[in-house]
C-alpha positions in Angstrom: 87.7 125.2 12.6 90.1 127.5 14.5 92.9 124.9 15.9 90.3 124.2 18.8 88.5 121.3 19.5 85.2 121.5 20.0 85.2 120.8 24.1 88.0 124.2 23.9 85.3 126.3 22.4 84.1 128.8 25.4 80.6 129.1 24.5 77.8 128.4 26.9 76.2 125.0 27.2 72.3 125.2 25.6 69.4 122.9 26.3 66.3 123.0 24.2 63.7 122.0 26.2 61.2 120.2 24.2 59.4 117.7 26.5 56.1 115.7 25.3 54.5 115.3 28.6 54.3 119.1 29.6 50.5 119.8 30.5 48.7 121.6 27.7 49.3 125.2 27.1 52.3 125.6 29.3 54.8 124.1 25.8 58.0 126.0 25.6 58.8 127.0 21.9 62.2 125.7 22.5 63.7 128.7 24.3 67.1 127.5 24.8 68.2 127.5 28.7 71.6 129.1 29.6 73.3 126.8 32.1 76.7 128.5 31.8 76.8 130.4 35.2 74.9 127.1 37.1 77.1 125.9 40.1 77.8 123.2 41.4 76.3 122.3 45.2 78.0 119.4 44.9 80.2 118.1 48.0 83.5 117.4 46.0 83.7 114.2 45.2 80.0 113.6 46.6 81.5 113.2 49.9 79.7 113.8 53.3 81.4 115.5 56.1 83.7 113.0 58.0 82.7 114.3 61.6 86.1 113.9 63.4 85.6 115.4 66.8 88.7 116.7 68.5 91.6 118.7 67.4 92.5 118.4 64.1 96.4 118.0 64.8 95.6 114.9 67.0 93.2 113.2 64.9 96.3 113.1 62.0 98.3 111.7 64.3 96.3 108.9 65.7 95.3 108.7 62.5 98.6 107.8 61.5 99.3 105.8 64.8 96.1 103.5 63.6 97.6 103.0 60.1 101.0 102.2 61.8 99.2 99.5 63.7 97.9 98.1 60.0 101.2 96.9 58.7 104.2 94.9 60.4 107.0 96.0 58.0 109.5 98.5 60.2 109.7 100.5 56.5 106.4 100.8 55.8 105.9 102.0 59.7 108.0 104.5 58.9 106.3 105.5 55.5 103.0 106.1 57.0 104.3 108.6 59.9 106.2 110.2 57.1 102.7 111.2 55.6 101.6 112.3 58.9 104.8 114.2 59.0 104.0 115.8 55.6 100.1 116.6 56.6 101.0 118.6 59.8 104.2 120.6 57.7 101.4 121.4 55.0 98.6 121.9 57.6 96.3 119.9 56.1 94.2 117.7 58.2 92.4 114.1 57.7 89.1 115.8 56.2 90.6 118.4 53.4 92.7 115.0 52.0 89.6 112.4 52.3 87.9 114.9 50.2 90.2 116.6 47.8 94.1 116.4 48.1 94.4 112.9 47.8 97.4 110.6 47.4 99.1 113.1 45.0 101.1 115.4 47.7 102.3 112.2 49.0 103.5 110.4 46.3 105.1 113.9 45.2 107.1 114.0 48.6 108.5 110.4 47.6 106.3 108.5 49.8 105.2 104.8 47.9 102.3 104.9 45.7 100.8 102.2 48.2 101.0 103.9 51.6 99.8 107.1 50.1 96.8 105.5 48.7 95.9 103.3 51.7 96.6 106.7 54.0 93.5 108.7 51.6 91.5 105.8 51.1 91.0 104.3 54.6 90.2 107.6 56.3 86.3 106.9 56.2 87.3 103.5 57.8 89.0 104.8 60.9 86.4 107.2 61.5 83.6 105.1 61.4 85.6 101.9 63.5 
């Protein structure tokens, strides 16, 4: 081949249809279908809308206040108004991370692995306590 594997190749996807239990006369001869413009509708990450009523600023930081309330250590208080610091300097708010920022921005900005994770992945938790 040409160097590329074969998932590199930018060719569109083809399905021959070929099913046995179409009703008589209506067969397709195998006309290949072109999916290769589809998109997705998709929610990313098949997630619904979280719902959070109120102004977006506030819900971070009660957000944050909540997780805060979660843990006893002084440091790891600290760590978790730190990502709620970060969120409001980016201008990101509790929906746009549940569904697609994720930890990452968070652990990039030196905050632990740990609080960044529980911060992302207890959002749906706080909002339907």
């Amino acid at each position: 081949m040409n160097g590329l594997q074969p998932w590199q190749l930018e060719a569109p996807i083809r399905i021959l249809w070929n099913h046995t239990n179409t009703p008589k006369g209506t067969e397709d001869s195998g006309t290949p279908l072109d999916i290769s413009r589809a998109q997705a509708t998709v929610d990313p990450k098949g997630l619904s809308p979280l719902g959070i009523p109120g102004p977006r600023d506030e819900a971070v930081k009660e957000y944050g206040e909540w997780q805060v309330w979660q843990v006893t250590h002084d440091t790891r208080k600290t760590a978790f108004r730190q990502v709620c610091e970060v969120m409001l300097e980016n201008s990101l708010d509790l929906e746009q991370v549940y569904k697609g920022q994720g930890p990452d921005l968070f652990i990039a900005k030196r905050i632990k692995m740990g609080i960044a994770r529980c911060f992302v992945e207890d959002i749906r938790r706080w909002v339907e306590a």
